[in-house]
N, C-alpha and C positions, 0 to 999 in steps of 0.2 A: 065268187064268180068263176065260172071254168073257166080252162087254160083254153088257148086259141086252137082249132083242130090240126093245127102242124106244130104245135110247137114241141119242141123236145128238151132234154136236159142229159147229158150225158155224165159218168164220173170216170176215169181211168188214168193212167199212167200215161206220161208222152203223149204221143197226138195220135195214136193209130185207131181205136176205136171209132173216134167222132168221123178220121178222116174217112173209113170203112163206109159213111153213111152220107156220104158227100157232103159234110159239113166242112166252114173255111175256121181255119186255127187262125183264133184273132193272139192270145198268150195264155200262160199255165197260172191255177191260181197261185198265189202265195200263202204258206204258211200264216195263218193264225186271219186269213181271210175267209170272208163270209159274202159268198153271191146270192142274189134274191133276182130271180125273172120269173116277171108277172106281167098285167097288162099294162105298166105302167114303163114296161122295158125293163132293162137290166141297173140295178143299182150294187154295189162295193158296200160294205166296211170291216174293218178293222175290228177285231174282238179279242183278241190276244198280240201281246209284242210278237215278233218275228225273229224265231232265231232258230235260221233254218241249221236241219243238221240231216241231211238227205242219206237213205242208206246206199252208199256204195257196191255195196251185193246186186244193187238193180244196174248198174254199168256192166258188174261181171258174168251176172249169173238170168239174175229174176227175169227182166226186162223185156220185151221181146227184141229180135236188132235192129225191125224197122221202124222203132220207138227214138223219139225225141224228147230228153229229159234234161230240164232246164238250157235249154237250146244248144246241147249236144247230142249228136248223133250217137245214140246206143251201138249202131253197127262200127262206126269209126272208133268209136272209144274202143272195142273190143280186138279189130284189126292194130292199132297203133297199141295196143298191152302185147300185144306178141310179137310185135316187131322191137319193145322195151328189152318184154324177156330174153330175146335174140343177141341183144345187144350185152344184156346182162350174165348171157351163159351160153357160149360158144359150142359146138357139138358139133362131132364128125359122124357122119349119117349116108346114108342112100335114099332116104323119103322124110317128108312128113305127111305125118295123118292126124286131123284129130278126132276126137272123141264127140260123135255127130249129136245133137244138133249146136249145143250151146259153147263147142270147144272148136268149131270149126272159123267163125274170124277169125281169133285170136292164131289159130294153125294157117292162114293165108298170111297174117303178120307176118307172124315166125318164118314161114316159106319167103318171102319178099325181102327179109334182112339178112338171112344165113346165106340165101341161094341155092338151099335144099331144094327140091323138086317137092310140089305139093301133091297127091294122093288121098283118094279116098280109097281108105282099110277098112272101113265097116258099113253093112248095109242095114239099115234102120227102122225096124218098128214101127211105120208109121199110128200104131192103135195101141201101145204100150206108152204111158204118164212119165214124167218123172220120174225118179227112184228115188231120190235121197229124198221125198217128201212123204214117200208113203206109211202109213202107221205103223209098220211092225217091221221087227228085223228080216222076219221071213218073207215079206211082202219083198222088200226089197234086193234081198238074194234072186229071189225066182227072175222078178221085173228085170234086172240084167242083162242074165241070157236069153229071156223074149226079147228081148228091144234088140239088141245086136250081134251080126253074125262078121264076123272077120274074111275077108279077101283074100283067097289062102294066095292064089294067084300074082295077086297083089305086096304082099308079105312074103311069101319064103324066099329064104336066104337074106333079105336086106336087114340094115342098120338102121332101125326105127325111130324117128322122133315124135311120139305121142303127146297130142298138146289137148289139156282140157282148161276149162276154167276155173276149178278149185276140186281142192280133197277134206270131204267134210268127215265122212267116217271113216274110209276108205275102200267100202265092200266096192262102187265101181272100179275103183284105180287095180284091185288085185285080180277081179275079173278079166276088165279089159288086158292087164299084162298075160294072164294066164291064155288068155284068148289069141293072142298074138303069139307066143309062144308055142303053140298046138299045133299057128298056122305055119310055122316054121321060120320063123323070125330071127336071123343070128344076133340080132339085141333090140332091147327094148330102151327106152331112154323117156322117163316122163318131166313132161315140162308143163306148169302151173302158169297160170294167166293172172294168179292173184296171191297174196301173202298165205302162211300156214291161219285157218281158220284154228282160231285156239280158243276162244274166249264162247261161251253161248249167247244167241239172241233172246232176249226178252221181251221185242216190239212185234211180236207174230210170226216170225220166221220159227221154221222146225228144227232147230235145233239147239235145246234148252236145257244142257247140262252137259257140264265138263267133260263127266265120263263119256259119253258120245265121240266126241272132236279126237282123232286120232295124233294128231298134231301139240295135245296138251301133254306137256314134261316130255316131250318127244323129241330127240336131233332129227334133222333131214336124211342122216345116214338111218339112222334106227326105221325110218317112216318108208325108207325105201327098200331096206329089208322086209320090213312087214308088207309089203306089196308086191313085193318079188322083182323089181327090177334094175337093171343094170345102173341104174342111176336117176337122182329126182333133183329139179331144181326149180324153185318159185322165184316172182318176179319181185322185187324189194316194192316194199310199201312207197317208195316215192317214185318209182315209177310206175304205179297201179294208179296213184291219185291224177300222175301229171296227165295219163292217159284221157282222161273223163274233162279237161280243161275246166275245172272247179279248185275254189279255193279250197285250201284243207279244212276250212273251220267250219264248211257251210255240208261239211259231208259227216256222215258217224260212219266209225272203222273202229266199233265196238267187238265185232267177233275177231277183229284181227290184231289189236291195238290194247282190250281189255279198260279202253276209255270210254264210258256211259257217257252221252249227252243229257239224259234226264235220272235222274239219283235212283238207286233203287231200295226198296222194301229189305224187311229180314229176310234170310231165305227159305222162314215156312213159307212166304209170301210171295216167290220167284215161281217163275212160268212163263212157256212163249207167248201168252194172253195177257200180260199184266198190265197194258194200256186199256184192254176194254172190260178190268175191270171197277169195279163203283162199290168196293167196300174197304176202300184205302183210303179215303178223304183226301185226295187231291196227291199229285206226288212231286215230289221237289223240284224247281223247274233247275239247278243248277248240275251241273256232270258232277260223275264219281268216278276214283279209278277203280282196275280190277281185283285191289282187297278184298271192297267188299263182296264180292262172290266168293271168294276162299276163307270168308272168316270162319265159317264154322269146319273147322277141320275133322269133324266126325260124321259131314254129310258126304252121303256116298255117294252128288250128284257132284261134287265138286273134286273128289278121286281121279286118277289117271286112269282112264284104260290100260290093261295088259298092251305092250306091243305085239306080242304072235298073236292077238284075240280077235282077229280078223274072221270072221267066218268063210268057210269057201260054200260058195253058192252052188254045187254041182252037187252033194247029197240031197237037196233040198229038191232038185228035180227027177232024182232018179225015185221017190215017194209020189210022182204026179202016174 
């Protein structure tokens, strides 16, 4: 039988899509649930237990912020991690700025607990993607210095507090320092909205081996050298969770934690796809810790990065 000529079905994260289309949020489904709307209405069931383990990367990073995920506000969660951080690492400053788009609650946080004056440093790209998800190193270099131009204005002479969400490789963080630096900056001070990403995703997310994660076999001092500035400080893992008002069991902090909520394969068998694929015969529903990614100690995806191996993204454009 066709479907009724309005009817729709929508899939996404939080509630902004459907609301986009003036649809009303009745609630979100539940893991291991299965919806059926047909012309018999909408009926539920159950197809697998439920043991939710939600990524926490969608509170800090993914999300959008006028998203509501499992009935927290994505925008609040991300204001109230910067006002943790604040709490957790005190700074003497002249501004805060953060790192537009996805660093900027967590920088109105931080401005709201220190009493730093908030500031926008960079003007933004509105037609430049993402960086840290784009396919190639050099994609990512270039994408940088398109996407943002520094406020010389705005920056010279002052004591900067640069707030983003996370430091996955690090080409943005030495960027943005370098940037701020040119613009006459007399310090740079960067402050993380979430724990040292160290561990790789397996569940889709791009970034799917050790060597990647600038953060792994890394101190804080060493990471802030490698970025060049005056000083780096991330927000502790239990204030990144308390932010999101979720229990910790119901959340995975697998990149930060190196704790799998679902077991994983050998590591010929590791990749950021390895849920969607169908030649594993089902994969363990119980967690692993992060051993098993460094067992094989002769894979070179499970190696540290060099710390000075940071690429600077400014040859890459003088070739354009």
């Amino acid at each position: 039988m066709p479907w009724p000529p309005r009817a729709r079905l929508g899939r996404r994260v939080g509630t902004v899509r459907l609301g986009n289309r003036r649809a009303s949020f009745i609630r979100e489904i539940e893991p291991g649930e299965f919806i059926a709307i047909d012309e018999n209405g909408v009926r539920s069931q159950r197809f697998a237990e439920a043991t939710p383990a939600g990524c926490v990367f969608e509170y800090v990073y993914l999300a959008r912020p006028d998203a509501s995920i499992a009935g927290r506000s994505v925008y609040e969660s991300r204001v109230e991690m910067g006002r943790q951080l604040a709490r957790e690492n005190t700074q003497v400053a002249d501004i805060v700025i953060p790192v537009p788009e996805s660093g900027t609650p967590a920088a109105v946080g931080y401005a709201e607990e220190s009493g730093i004056p908030f500031a926008h440093g960079f003007v933004k790209n509105s037609y430049v993607g993402r960086t840290f998800i784009q396919p190639s190193q050099t994609l990512r270099q270039l994408g940088i210095r398109l996407k943002l131009n520094a406020l010389e204005s705005v920056i010279r002479g002052k004591r900067v507090v640069v707030v983003d969400d996370s430091i996955v490789r690090g080409n943005t963080q030495r960027a943005i320092v370098r940037m701020l630096r040119e613009a006459g900056a007399a310090a740079v001070h960067v402050k993380i909205s979430s724990p040292p990403v160290q561990w790789p995703c397996f569940y889709g997310i791009d970034f799917a081996s050790r060597a990647e994660l600038i953060a792994n076999g890394a101190t804080i001092e060493e990471i802030s050298q490698a970025i060049g500035a005056d000083s780096l400080a991330y927000i502790s893992e239990d204030g990144m969770i308390g932010a999101t008002q979720q229990p910790r069991e119901r959340l995975c902090t697998a990149c930060f934690t190196g704790q799998y909520p679902i077991a994983l394969p050998g590591s010929d068998k590791l990749g950021k796809n390895l849920l969607e694929r169908t030649d594993l015969g089902g994969l363990p529903t119980s967690g692993i810790s992060a051993e098993a990614v460094t067992a094989d100690s002769d894979d070179p995806a499970n190696k540290p990065a060099p710390r000075a191996a940071i690429p600077d993204p400014t040859p890459s454009l003088r070739t354009c």
